[in-house]
mmCIF file of the N, C-alpha and C atoms, coordinates in Angstrom:
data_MODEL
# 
_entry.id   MODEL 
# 
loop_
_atom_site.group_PDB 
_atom_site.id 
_atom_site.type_symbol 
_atom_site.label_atom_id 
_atom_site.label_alt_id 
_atom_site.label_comp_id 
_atom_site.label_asym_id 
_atom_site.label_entity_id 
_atom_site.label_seq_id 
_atom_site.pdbx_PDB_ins_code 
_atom_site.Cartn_x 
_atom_site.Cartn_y 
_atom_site.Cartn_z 
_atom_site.occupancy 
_atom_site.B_iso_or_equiv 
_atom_site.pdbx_formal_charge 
_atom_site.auth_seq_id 
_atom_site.auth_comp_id 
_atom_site.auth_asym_id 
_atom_site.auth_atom_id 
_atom_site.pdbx_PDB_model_num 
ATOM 1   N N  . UNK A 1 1  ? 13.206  6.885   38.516  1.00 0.00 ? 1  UNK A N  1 
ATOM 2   C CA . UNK A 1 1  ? 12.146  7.362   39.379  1.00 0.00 ? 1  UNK A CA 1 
ATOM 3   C C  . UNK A 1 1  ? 11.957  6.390   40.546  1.00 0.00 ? 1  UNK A C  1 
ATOM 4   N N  . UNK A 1 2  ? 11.573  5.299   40.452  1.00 0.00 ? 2  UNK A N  1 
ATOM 5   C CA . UNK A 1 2  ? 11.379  4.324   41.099  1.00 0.00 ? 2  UNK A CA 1 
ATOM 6   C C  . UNK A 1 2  ? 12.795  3.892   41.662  1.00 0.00 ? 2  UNK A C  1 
ATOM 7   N N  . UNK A 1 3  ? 13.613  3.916   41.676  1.00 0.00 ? 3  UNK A N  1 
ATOM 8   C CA . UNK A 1 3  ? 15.424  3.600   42.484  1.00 0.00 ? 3  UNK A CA 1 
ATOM 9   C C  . UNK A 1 3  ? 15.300  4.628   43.556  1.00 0.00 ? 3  UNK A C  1 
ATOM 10  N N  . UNK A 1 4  ? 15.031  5.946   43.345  1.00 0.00 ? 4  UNK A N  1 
ATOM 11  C CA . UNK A 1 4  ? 15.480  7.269   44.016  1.00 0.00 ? 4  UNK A CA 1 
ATOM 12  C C  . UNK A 1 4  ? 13.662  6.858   45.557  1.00 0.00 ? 4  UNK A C  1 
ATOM 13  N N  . UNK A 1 5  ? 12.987  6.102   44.842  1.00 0.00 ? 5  UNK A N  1 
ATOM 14  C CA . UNK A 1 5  ? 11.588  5.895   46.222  1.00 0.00 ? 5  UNK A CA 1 
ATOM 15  C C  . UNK A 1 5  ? 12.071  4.597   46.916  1.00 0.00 ? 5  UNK A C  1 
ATOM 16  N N  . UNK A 1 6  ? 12.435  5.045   48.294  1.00 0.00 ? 6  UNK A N  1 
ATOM 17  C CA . UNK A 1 6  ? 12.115  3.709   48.705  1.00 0.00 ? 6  UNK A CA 1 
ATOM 18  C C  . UNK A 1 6  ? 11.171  3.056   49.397  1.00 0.00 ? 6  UNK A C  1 
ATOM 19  N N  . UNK A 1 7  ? 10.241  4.149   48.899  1.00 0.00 ? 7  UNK A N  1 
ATOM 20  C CA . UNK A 1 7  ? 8.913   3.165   49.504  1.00 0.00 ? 7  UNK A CA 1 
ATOM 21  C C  . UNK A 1 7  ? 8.230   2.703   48.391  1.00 0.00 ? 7  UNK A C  1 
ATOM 22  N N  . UNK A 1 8  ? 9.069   2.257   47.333  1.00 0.00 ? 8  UNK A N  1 
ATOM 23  C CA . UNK A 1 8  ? 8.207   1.855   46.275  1.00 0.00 ? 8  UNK A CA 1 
ATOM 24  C C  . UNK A 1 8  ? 7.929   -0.091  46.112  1.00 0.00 ? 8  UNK A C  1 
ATOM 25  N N  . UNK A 1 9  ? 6.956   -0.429  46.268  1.00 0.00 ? 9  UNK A N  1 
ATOM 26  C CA . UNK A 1 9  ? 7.051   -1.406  47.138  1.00 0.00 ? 9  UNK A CA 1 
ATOM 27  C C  . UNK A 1 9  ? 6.710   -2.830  45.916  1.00 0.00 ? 9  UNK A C  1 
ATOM 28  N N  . UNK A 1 10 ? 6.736   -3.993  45.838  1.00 0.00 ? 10 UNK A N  1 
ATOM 29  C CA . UNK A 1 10 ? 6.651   -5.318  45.161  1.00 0.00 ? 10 UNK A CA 1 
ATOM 30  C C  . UNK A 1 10 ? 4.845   -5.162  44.626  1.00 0.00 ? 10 UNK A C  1 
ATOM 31  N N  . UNK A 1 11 ? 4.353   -4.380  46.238  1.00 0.00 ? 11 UNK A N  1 
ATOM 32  C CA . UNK A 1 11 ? 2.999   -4.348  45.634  1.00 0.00 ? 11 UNK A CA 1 
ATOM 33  C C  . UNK A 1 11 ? 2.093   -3.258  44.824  1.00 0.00 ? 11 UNK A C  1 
ATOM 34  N N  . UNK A 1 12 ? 3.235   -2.082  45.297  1.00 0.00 ? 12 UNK A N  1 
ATOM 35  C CA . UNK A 1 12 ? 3.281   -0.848  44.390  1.00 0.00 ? 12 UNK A CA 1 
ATOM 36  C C  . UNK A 1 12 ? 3.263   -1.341  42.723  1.00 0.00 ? 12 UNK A C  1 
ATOM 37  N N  . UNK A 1 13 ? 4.443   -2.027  42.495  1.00 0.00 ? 13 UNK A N  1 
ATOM 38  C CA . UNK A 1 13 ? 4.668   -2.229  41.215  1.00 0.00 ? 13 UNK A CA 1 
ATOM 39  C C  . UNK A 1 13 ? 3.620   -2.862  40.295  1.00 0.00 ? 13 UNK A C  1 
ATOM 40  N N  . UNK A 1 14 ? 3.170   -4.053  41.205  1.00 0.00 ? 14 UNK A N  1 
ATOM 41  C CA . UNK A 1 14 ? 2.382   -5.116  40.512  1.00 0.00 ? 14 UNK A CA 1 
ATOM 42  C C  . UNK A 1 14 ? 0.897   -4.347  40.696  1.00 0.00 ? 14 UNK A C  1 
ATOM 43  N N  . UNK A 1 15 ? 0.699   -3.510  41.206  1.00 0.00 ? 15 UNK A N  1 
ATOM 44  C CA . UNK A 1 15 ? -0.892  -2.350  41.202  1.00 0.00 ? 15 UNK A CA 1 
ATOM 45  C C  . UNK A 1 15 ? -0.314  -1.873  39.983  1.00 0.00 ? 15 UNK A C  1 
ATOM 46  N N  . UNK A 1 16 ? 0.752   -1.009  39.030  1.00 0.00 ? 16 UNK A N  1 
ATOM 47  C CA . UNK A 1 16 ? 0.520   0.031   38.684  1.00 0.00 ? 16 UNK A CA 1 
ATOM 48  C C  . UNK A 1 16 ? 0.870   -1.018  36.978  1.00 0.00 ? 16 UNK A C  1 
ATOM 49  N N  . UNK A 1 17 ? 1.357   -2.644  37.344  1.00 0.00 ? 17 UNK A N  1 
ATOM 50  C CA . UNK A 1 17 ? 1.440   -3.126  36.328  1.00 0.00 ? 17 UNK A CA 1 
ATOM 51  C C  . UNK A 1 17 ? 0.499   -3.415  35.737  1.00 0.00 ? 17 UNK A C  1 
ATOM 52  N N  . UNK A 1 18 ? -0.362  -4.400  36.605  1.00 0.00 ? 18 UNK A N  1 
ATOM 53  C CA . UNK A 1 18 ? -1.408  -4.905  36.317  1.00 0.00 ? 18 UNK A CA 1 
ATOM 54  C C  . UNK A 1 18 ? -2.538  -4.749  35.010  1.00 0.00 ? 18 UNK A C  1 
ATOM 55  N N  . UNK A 1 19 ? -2.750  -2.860  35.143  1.00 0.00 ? 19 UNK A N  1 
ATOM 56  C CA . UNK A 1 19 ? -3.727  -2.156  34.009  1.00 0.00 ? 19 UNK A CA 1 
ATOM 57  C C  . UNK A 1 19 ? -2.860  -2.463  32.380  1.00 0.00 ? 19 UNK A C  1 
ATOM 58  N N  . UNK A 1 20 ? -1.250  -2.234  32.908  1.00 0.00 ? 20 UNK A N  1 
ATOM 59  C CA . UNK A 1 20 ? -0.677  -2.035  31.641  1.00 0.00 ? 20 UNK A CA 1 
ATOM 60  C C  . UNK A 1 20 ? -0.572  -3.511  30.570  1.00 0.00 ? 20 UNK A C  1 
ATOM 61  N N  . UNK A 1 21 ? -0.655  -4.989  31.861  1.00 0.00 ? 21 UNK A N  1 
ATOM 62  C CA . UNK A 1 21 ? -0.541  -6.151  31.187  1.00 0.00 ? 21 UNK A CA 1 
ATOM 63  C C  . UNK A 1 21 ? -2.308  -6.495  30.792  1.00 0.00 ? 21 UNK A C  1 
ATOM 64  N N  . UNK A 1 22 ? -3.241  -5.760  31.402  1.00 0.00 ? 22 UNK A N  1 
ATOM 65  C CA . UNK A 1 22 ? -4.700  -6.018  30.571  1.00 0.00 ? 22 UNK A CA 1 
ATOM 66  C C  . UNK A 1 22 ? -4.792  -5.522  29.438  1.00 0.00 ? 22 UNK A C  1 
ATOM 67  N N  . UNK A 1 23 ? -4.064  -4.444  28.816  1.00 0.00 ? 23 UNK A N  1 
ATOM 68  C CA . UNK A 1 23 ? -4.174  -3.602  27.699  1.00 0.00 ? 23 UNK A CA 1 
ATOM 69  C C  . UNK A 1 23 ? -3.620  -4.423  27.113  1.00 0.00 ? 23 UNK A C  1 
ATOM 70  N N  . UNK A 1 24 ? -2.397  -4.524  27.255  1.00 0.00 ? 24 UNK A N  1 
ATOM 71  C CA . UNK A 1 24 ? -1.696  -5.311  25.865  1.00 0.00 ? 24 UNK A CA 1 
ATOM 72  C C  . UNK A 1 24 ? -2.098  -6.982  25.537  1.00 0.00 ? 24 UNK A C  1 
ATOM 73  N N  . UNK A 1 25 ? -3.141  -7.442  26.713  1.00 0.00 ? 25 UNK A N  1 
ATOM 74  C CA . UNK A 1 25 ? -3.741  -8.936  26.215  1.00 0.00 ? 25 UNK A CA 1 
ATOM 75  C C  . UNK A 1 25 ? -4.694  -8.622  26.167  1.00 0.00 ? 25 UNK A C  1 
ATOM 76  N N  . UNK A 1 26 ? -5.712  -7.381  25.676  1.00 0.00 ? 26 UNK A N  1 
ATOM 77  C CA . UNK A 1 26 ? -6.568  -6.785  24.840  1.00 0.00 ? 26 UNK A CA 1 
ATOM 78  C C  . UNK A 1 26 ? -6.395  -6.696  23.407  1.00 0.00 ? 26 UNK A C  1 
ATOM 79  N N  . UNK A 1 27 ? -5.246  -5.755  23.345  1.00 0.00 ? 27 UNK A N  1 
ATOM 80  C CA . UNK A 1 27 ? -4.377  -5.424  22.060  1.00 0.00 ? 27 UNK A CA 1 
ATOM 81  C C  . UNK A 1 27 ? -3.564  -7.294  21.212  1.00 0.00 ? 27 UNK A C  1 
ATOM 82  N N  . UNK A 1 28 ? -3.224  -7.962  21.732  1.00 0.00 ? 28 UNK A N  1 
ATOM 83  C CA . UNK A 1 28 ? -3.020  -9.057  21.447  1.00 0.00 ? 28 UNK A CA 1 
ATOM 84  C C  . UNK A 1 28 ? -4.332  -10.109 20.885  1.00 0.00 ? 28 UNK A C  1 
ATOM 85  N N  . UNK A 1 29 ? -5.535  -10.037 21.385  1.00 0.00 ? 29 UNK A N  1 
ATOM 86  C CA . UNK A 1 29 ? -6.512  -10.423 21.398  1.00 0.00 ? 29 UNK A CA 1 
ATOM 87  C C  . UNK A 1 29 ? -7.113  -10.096 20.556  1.00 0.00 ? 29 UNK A C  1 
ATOM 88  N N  . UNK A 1 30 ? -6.930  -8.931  19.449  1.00 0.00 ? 30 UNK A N  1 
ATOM 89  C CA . UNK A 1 30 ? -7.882  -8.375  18.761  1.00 0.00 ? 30 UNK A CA 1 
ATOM 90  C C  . UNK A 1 30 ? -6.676  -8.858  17.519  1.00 0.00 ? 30 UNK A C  1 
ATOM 91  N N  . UNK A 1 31 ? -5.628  -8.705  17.841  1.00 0.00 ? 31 UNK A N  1 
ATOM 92  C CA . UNK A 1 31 ? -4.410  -8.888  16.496  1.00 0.00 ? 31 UNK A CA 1 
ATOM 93  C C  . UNK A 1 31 ? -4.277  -10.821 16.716  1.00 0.00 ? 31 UNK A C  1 
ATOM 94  N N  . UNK A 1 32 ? -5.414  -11.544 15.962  1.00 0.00 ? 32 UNK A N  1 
ATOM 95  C CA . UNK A 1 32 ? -5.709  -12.433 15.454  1.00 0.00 ? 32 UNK A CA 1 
ATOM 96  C C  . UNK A 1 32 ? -4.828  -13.032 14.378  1.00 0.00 ? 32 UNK A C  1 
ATOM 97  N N  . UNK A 1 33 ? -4.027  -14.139 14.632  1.00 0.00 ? 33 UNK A N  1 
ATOM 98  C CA . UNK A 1 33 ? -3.525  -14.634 13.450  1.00 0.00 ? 33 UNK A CA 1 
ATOM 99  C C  . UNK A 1 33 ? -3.762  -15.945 13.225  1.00 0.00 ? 33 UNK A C  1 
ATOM 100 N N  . UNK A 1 34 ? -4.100  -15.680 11.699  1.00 0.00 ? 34 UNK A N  1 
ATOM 101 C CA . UNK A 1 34 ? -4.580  -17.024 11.240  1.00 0.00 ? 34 UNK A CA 1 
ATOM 102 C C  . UNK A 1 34 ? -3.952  -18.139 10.635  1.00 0.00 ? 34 UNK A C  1 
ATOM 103 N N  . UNK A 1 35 ? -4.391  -18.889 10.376  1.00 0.00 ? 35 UNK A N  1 
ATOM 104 C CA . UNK A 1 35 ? -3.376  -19.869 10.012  1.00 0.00 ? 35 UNK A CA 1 
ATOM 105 C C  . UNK A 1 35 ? -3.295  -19.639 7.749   1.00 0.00 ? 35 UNK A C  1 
ATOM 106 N N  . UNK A 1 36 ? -1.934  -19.472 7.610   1.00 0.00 ? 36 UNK A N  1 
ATOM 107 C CA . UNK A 1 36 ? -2.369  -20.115 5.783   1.00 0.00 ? 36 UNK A CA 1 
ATOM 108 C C  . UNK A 1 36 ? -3.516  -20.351 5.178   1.00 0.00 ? 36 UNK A C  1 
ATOM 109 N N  . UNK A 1 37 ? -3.811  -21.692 6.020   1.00 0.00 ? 37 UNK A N  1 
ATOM 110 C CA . UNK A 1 37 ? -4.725  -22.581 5.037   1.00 0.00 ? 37 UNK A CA 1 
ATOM 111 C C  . UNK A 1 37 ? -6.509  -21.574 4.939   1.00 0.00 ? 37 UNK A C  1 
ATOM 112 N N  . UNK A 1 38 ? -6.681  -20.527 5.531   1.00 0.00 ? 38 UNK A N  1 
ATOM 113 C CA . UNK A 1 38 ? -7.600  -19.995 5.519   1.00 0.00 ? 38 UNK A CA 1 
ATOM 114 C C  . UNK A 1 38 ? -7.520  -19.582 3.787   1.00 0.00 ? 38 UNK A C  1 
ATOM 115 N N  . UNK A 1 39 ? -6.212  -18.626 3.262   1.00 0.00 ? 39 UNK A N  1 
ATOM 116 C CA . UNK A 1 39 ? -5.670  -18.723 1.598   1.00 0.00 ? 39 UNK A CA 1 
ATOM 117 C C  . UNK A 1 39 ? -6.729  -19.569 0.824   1.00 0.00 ? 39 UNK A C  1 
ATOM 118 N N  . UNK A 1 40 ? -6.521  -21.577 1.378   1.00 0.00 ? 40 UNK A N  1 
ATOM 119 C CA . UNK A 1 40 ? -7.293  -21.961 0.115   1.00 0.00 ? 40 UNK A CA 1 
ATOM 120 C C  . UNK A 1 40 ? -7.912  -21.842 -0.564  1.00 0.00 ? 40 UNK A C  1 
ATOM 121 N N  . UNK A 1 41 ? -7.582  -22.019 -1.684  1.00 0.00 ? 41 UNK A N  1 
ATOM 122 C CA . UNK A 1 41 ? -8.858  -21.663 -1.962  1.00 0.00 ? 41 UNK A CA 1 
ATOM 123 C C  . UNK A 1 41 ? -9.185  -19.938 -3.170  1.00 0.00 ? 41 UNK A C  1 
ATOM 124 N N  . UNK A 1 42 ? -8.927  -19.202 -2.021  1.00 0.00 ? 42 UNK A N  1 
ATOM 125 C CA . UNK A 1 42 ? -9.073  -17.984 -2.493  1.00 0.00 ? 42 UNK A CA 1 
ATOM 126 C C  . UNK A 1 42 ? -7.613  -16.991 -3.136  1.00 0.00 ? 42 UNK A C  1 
ATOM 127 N N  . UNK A 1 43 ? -6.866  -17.910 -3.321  1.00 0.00 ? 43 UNK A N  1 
ATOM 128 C CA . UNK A 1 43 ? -5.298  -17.361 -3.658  1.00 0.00 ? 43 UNK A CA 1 
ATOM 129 C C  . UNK A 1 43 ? -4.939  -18.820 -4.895  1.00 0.00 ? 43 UNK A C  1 
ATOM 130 N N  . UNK A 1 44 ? -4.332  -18.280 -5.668  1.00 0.00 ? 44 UNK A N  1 
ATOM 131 C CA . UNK A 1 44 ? -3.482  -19.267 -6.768  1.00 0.00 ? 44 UNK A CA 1 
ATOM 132 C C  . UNK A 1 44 ? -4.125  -19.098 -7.718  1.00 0.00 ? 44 UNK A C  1 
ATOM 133 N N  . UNK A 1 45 ? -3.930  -20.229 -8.957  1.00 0.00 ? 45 UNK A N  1 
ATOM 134 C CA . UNK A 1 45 ? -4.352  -19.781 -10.298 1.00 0.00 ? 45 UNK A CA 1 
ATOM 135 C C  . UNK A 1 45 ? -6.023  -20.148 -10.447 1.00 0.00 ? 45 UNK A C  1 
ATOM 136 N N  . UNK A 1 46 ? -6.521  -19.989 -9.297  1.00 0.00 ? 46 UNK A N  1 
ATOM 137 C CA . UNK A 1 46 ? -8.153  -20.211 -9.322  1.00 0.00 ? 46 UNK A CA 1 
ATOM 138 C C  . UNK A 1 46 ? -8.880  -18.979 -8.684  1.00 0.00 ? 46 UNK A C  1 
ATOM 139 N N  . UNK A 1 47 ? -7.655  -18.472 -8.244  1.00 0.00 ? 47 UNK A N  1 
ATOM 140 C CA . UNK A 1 47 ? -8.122  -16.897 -7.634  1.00 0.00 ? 47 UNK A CA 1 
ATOM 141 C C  . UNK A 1 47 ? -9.280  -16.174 -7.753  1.00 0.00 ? 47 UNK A C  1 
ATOM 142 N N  . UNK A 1 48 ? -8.903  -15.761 -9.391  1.00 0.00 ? 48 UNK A N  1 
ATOM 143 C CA . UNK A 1 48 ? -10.421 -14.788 -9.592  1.00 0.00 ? 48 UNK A CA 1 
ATOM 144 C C  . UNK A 1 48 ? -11.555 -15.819 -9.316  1.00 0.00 ? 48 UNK A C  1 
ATOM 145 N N  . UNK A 1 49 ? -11.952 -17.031 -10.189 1.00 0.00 ? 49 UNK A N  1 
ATOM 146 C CA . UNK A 1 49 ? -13.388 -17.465 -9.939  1.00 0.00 ? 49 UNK A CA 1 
ATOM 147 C C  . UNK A 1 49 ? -13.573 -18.004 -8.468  1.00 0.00 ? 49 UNK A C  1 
ATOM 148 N N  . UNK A 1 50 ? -12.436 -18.107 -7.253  1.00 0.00 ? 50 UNK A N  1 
ATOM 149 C CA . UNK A 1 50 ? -13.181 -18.017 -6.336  1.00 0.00 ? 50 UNK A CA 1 
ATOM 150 C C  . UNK A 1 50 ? -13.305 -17.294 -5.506  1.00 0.00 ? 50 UNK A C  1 
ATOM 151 N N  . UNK A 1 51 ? -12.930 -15.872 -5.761  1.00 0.00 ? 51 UNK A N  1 
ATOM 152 C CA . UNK A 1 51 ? -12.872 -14.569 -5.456  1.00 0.00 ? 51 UNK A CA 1 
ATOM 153 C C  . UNK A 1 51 ? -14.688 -14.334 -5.722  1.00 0.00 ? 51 UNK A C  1 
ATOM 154 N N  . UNK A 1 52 ? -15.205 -14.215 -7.521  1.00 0.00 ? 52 UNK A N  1 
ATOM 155 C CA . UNK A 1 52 ? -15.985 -14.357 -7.786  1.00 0.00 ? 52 UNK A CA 1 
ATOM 156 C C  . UNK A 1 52 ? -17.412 -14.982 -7.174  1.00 0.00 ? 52 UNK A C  1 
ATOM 157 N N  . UNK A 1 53 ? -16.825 -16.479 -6.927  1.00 0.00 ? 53 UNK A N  1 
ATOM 158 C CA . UNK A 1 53 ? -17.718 -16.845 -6.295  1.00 0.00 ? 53 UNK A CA 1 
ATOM 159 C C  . UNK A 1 53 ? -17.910 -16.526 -4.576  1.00 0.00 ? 53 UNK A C  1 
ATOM 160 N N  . UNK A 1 54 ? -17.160 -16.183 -3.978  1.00 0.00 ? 54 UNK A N  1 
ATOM 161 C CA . UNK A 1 54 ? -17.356 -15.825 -2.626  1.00 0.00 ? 54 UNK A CA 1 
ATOM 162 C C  . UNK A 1 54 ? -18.215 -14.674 -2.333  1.00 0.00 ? 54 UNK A C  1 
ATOM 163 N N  . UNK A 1 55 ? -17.511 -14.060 -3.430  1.00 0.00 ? 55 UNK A N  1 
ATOM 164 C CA . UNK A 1 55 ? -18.893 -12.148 -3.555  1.00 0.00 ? 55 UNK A CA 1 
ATOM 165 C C  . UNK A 1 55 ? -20.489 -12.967 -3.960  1.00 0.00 ? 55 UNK A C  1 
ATOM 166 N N  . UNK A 1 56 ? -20.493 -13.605 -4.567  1.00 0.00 ? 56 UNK A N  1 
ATOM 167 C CA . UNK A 1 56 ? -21.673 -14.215 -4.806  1.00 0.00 ? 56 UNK A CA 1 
ATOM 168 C C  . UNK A 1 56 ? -22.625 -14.555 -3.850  1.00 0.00 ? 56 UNK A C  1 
ATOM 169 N N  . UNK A 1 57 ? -21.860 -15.122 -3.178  1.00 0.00 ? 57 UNK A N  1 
ATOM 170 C CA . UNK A 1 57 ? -22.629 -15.871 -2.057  1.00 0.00 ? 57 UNK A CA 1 
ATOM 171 C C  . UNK A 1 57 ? -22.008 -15.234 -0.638  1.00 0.00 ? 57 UNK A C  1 
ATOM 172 N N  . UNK A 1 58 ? -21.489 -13.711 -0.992  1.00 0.00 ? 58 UNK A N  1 
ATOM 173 C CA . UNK A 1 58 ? -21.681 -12.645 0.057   1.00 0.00 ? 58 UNK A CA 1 
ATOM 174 C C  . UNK A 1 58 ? -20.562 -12.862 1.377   1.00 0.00 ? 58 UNK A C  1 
ATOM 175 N N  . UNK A 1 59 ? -19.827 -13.747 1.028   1.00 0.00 ? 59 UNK A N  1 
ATOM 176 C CA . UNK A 1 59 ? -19.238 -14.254 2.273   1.00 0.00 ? 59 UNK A CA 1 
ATOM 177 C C  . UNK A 1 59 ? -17.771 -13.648 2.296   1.00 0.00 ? 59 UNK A C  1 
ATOM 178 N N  . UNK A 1 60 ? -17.684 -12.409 1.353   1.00 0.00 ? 60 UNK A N  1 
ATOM 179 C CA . UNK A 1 60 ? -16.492 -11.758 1.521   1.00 0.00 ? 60 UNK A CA 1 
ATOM 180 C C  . UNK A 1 60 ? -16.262 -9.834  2.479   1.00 0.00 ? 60 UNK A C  1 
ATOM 181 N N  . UNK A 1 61 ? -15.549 -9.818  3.134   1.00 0.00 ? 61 UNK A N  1 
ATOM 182 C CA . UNK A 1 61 ? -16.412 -8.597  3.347   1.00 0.00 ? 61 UNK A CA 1 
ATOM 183 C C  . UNK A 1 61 ? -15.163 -7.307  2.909   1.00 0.00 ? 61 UNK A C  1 
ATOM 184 N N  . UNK A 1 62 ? -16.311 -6.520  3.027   1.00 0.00 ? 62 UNK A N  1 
ATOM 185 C CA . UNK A 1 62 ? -15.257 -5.127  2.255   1.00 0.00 ? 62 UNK A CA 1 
ATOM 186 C C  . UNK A 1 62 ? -14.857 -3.919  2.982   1.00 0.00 ? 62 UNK A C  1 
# 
């Protein structure tokens, strides 16, 4: 599409890019990654009681 215009211009492009690179460092922004060590704790052979205790004190969410 854009080969066959030649009035399609450096500033054409970077207008019609622009919206498409805010979306995806929206979409990037919301897909959060955490590190492991957040696990401690709540994973291994102590699992359930601090599974247990986190519902307790509400700080797990569902």
């Amino acid at each position: 599409m854009w080969l066959n215009d030649d009035d399609f211009t450096t500033a054409d492009f970077q207008a019609m890019r622009a919206p498409i690179v805010k979306r995806m460092k929206e979409r990037q922004r919301q897909t959060v990654r955490r590190p492991v060590v957040v696990l401690k704790g709540i994973a291994g052979p102590e699992a359930e009681a601090n599974w247990k205790r986190l519902e307790e004190a509400g700080t797990t969410r569902a």
